[in-house]
Backbone as CSV, one residue per row, in Angstrom:
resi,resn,N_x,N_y,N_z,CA_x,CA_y,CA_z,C_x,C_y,C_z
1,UNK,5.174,21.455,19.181,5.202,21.000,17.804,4.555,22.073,16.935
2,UNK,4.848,22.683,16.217,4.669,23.609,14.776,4.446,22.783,13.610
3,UNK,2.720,23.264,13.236,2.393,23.205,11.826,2.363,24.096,11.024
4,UNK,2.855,23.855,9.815,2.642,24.467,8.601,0.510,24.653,8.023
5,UNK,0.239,25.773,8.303,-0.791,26.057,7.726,-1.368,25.229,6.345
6,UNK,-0.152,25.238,5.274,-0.682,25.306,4.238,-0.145,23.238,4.147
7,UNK,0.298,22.887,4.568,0.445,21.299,4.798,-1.141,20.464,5.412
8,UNK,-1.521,21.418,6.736,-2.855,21.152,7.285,-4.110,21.004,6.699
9,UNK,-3.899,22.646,5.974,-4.869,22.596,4.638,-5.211,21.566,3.617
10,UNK,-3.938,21.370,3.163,-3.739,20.017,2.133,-4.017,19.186,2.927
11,UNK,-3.580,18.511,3.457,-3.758,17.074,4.387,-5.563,16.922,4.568
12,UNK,-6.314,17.793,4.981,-7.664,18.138,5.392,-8.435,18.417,4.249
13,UNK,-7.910,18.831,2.674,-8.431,18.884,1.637,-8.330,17.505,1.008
14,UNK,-7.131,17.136,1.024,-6.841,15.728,0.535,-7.939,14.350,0.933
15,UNK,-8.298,14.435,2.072,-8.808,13.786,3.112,-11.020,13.738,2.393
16,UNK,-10.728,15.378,2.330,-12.149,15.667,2.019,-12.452,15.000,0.616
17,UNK,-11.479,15.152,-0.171,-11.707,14.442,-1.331,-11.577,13.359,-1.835
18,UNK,-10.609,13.052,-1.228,-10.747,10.827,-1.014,-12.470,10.581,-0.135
19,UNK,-12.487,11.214,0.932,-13.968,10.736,1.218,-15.071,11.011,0.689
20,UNK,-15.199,12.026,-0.176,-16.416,13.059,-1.099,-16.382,12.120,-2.146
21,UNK,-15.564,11.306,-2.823,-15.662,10.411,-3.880,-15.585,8.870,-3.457
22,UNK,-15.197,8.863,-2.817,-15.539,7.197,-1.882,-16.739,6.460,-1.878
23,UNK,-17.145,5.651,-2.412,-17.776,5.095,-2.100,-17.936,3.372,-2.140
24,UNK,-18.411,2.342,-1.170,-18.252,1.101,-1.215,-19.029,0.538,-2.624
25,UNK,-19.229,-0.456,-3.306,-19.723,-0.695,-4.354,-20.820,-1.256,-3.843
26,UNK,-21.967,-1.055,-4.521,-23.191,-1.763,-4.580,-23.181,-2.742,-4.896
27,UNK,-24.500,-4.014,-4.289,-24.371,-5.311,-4.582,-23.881,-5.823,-5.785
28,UNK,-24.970,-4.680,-6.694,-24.902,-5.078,-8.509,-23.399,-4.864,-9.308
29,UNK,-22.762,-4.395,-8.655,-21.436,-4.121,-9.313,-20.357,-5.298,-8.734
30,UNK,-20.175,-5.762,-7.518,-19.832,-7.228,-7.353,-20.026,-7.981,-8.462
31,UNK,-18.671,-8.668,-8.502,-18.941,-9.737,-9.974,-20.209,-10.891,-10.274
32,UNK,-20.480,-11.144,-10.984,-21.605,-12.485,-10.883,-20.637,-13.398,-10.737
33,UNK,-19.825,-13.786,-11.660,-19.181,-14.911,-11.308,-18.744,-15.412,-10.196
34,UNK,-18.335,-16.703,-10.250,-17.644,-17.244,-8.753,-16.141,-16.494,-8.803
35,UNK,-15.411,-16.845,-8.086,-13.932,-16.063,-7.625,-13.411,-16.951,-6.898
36,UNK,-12.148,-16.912,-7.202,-11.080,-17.881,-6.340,-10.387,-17.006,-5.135
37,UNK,-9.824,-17.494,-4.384,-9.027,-16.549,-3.581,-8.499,-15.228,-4.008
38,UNK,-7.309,-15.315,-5.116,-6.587,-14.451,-4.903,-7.290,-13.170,-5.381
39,UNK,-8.437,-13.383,-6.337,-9.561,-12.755,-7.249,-10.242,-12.336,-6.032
40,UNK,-10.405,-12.827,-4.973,-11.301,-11.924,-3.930,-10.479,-10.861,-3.002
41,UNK,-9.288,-11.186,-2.678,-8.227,-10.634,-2.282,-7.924,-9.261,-2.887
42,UNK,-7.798,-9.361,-4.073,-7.616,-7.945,-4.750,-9.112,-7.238,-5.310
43,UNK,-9.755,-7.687,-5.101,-11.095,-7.033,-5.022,-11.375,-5.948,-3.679
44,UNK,-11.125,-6.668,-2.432,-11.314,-6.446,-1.837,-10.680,-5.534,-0.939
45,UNK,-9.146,-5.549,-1.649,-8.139,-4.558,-0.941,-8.777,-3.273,-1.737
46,UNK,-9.112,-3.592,-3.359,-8.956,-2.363,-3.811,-10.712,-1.522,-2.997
47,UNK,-11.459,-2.138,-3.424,-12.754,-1.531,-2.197,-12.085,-0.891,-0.996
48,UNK,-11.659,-1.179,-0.217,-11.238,-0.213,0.962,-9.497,0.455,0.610
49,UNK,-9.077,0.304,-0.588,-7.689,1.159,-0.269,-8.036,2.601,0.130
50,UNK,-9.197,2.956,0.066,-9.081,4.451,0.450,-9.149,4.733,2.211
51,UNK,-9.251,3.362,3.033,-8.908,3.848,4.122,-7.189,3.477,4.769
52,UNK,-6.514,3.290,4.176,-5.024,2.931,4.330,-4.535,4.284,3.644
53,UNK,-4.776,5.306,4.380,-4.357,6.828,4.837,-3.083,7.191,4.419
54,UNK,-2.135,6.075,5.383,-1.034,6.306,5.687,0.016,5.498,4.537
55,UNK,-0.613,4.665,3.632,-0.265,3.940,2.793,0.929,3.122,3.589
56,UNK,0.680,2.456,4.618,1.575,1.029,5.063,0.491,-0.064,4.980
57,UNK,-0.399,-0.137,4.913,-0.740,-1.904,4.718,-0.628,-1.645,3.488
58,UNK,0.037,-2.982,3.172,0.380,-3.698,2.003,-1.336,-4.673,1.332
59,UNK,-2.239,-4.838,2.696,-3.328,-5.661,2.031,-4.171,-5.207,3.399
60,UNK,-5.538,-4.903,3.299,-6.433,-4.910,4.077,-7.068,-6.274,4.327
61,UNK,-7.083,-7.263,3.633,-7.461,-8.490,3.828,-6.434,-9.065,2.984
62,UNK,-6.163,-10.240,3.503,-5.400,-11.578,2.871,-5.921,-12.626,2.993
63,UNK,-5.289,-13.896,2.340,-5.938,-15.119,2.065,-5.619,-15.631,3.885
64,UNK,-4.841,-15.767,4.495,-5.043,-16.240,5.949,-6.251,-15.697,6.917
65,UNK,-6.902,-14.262,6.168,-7.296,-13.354,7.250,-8.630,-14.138,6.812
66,UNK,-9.322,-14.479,5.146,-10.314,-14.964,4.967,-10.614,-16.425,5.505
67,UNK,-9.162,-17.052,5.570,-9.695,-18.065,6.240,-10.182,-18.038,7.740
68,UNK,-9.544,-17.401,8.472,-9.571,-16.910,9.516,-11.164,-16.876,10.184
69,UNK,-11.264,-16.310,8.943,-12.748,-15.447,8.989,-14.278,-16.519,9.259
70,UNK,-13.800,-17.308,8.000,-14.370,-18.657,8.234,-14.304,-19.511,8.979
71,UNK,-13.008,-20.121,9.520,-12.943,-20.758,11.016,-13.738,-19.710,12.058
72,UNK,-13.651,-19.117,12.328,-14.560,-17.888,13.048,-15.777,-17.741,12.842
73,UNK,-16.483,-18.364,11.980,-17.703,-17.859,11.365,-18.445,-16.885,11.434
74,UNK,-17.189,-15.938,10.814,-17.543,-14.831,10.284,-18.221,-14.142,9.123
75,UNK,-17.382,-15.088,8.438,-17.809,-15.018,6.789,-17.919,-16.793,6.641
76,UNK,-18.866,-17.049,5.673,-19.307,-18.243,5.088,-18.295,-18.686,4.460
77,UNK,-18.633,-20.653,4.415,-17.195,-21.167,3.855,-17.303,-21.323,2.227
78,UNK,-16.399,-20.952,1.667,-16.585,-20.946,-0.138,-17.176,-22.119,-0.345
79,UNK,-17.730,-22.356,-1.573,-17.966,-23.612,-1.770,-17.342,-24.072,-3.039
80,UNK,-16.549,-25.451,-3.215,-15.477,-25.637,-3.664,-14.669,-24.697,-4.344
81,UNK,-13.852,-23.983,-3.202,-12.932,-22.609,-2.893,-13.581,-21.816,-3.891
82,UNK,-14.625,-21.454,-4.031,-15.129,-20.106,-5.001,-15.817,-19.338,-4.092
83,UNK,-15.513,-17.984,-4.579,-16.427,-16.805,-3.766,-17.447,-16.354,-4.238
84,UNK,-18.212,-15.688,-3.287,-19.638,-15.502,-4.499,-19.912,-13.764,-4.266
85,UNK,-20.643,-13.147,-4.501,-21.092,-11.872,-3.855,-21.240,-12.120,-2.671
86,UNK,-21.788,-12.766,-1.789,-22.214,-12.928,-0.389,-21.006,-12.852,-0.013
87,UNK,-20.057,-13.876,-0.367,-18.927,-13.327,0.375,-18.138,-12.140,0.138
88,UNK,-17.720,-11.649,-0.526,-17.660,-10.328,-1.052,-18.784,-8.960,-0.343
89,UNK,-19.562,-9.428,0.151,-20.220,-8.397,1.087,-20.008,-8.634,2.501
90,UNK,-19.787,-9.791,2.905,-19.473,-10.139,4.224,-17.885,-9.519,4.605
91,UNK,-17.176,-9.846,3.619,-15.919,-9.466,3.487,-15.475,-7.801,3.457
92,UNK,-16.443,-7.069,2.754,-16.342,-5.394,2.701,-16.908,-5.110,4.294
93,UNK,-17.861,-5.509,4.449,-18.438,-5.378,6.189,-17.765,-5.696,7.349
94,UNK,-17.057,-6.625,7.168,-16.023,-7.252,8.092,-15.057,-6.253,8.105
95,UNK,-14.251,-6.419,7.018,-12.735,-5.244,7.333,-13.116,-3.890,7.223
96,UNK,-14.105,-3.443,7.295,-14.875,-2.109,7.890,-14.708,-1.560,9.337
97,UNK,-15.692,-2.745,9.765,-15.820,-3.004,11.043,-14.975,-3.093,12.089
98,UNK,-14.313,-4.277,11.566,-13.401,-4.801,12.664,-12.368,-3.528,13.353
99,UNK,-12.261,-2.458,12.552,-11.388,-1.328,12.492,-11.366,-1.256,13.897
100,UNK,-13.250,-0.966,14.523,-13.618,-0.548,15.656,-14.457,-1.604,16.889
101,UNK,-15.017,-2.812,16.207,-15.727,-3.885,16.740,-14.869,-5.084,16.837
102,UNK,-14.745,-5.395,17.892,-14.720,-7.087,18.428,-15.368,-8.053,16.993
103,UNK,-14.319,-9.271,17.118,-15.037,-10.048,16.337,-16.241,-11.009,16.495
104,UNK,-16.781,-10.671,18.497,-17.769,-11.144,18.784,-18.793,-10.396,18.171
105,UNK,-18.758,-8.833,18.384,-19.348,-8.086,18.282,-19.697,-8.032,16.264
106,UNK,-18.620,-8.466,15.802,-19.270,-8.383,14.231,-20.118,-9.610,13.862
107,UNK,-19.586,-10.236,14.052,-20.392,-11.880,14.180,-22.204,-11.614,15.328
108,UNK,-22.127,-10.620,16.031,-23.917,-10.692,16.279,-24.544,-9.594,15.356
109,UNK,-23.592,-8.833,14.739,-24.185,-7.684,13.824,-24.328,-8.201,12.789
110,UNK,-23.595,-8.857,12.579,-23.772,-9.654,11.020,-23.974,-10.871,10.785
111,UNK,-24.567,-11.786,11.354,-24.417,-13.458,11.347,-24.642,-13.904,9.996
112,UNK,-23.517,-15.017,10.256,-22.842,-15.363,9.446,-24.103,-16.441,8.269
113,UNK,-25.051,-16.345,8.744,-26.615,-17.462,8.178,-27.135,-16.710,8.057
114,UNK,-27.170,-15.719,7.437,-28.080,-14.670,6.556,-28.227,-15.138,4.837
115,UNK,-29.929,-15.011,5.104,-30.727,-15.706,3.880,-29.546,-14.456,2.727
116,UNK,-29.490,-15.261,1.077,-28.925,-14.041,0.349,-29.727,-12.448,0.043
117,UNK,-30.945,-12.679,0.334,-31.660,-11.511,0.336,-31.817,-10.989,1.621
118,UNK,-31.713,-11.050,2.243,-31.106,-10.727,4.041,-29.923,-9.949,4.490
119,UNK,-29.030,-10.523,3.475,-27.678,-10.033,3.526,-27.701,-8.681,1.981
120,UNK,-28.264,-9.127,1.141,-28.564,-7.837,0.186,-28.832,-6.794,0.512
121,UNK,-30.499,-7.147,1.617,-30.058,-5.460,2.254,-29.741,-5.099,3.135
122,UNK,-29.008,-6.152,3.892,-28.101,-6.025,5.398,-26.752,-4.820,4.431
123,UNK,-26.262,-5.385,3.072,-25.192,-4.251,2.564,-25.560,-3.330,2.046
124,UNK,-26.917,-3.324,1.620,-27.195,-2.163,0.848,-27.385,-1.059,2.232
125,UNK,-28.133,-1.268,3.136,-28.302,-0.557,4.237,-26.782,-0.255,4.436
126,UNK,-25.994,-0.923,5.040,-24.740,-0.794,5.401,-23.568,0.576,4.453
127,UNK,-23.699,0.379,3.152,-23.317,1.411,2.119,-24.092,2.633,2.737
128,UNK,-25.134,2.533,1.957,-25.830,3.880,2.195,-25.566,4.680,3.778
129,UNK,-25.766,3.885,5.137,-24.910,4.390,6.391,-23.579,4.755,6.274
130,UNK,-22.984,4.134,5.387,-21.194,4.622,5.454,-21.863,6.108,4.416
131,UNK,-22.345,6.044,3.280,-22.387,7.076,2.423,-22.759,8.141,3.423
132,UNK,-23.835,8.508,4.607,-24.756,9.043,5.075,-23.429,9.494,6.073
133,UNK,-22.798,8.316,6.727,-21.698,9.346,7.546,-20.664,10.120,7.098
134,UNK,-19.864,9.779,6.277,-19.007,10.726,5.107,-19.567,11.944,5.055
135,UNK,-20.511,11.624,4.264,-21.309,13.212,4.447,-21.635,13.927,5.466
136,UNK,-21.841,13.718,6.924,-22.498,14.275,8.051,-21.018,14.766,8.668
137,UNK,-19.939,13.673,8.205,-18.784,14.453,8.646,-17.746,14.921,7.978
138,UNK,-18.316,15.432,6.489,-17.947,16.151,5.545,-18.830,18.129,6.141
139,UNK,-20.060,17.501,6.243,-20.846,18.794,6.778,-19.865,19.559,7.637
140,UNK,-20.133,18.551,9.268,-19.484,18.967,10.148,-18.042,20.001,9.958
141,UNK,-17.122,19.594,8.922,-15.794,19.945,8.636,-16.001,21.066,8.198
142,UNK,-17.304,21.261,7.229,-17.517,22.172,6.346,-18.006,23.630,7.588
143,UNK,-18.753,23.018,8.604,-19.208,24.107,9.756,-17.916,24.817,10.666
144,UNK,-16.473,24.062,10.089,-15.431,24.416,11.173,-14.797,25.015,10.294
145,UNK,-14.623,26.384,10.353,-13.286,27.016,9.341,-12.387,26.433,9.740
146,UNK,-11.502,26.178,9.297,-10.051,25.560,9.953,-9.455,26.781,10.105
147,UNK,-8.477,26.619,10.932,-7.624,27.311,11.748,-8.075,28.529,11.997
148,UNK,-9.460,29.309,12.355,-10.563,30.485,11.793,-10.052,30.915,13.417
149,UNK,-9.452,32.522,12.928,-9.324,33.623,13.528,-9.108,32.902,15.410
150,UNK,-8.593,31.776,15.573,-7.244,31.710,16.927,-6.102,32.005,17.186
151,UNK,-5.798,32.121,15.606,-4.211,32.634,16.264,-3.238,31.542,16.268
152,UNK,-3.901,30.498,16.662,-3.174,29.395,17.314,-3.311,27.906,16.206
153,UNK,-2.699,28.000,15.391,-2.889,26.755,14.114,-2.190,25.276,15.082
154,UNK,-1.301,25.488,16.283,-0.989,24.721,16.392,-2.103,23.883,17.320
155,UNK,-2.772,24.653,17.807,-3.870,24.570,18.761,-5.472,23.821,18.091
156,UNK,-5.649,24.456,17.083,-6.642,24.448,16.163,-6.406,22.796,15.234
157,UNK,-5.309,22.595,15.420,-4.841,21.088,14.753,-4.601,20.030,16.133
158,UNK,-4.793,20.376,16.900,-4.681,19.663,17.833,-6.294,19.225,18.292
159,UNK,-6.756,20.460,18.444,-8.240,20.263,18.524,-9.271,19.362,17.733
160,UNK,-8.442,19.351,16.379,-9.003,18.389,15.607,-8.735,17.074,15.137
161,UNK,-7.729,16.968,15.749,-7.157,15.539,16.247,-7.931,14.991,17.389
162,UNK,-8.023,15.787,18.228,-8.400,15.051,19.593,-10.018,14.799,19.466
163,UNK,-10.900,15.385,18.927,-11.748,15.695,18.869,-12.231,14.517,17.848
164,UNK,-11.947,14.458,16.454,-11.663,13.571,15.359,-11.502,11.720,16.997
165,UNK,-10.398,11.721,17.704,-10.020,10.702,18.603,-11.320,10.417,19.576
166,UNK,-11.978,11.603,20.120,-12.766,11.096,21.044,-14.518,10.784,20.334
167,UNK,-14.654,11.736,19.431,-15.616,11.299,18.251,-15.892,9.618,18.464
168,UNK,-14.584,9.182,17.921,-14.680,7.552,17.093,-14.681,6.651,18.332
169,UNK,-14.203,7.347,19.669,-14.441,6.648,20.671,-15.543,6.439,21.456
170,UNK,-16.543,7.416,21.322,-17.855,8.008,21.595,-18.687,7.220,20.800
171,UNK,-18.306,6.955,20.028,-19.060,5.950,18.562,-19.293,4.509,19.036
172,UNK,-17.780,4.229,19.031,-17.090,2.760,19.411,-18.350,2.423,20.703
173,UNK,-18.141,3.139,21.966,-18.810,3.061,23.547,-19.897,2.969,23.060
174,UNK,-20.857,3.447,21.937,-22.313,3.527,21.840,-22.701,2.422,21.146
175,UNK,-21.721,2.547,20.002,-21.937,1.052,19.377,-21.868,-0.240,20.511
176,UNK,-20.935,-0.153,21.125,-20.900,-1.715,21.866,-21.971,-1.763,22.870
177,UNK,-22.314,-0.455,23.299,-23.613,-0.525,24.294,-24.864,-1.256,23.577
178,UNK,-25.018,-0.761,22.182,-26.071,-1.229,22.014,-26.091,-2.808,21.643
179,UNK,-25.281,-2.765,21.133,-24.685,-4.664,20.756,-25.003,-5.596,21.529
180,UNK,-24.778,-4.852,22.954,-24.972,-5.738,24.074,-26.437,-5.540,24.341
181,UNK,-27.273,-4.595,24.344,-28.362,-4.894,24.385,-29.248,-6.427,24.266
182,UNK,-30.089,-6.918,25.474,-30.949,-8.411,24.751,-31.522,-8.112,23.963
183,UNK,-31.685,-9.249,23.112,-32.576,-9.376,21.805,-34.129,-9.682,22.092
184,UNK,-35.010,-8.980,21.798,-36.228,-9.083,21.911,-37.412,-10.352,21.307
185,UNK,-37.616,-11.715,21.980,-38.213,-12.339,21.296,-39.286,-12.203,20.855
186,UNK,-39.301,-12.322,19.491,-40.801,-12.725,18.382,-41.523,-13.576,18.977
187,UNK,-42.889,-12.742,19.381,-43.860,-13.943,19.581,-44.527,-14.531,18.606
């Protein structure tokens, strides 16, 4: 398979700059008001459209997936069908996650009975870690000339595919190791 240099470039510049300006919204910018479904729905697609790459999902979350979520107790149940910020943070954390975690596994990272100031800086922490990795693997990109003096662009794009593949898998294995870890009781 043959790449075009200057397609790679773009694709890898494109990439750098959807993630260099990315960022999830802070608690305070979530609406105050309550929210009905479809009002959380498009909130919430538009918060993560920047990881639908490939532009085929039509919705990163839908109204079946939130219910879903709630039979699952994943996310908390509205109260007479209104959303609040809490859910709206449970909801950005969830379709984050789930990308790479079990829904057992999001449900002990995140339980679903978190006081609202519990969960404030369960997301604020959570942002600032997504902000903190963007950047570490904005660095990283920045330490790799691309396609730098191999010869081999087809090679050099392959490398960073696979590499980019075993990364997130290396992640995934560490994350679930620790998940599983016992929980240490408070005396």
């Amino acid at each position: 398979m043959k790449y075009d240099s200057q397609q790679i470039t773009s694709v890898i510049g494109e990439w750098r700059r959807q993630m260099a300006g990315y960022q999830l919204p802070e608690w305070e910018e979530f609406p105050s008001l309550e929210l009905y479904m479809d009002q959380v729905t498009i909130l919430v697609n538009q918060y993560l459209a920047t990881f639908d790459v490939d532009k085929t999902l039509e919705n990163a979350v839908t109204p079946a997936m939130i219910n879903n979520y709630v039979k699952m107790k994943i996310v908390p149940a509205p109260v007479k069908k209104r959303y609040t910020k809490i859910h709206l943070a449970y909801l950005v954390m969830v379709c984050t996650l789930k990308q790479t975690l079990s829904m057992e596994m999001i449900r002990k990272l995140l339980p679903v009975d978190l006081a609202e100031d519990e969960l404030r800086s369960t997301y604020r922490i959570f942002v600032c870690n997504q902000k903190k990795t963007f950047e570490m693997l904005l660095e990283l990109l920045d330490k790799r000339p691309m396609l730098a003096l191999t010869g081999s662009e087809e090679g050099e794009v392959r490398d960073i595919v696979l590499q980019s593949a075993i990364f997130s898998n290396l992640s995934r294995t560490l994350t679930r190791m620790l998940l599983t870890l016992p929980e240490n009781e408070e005396k």
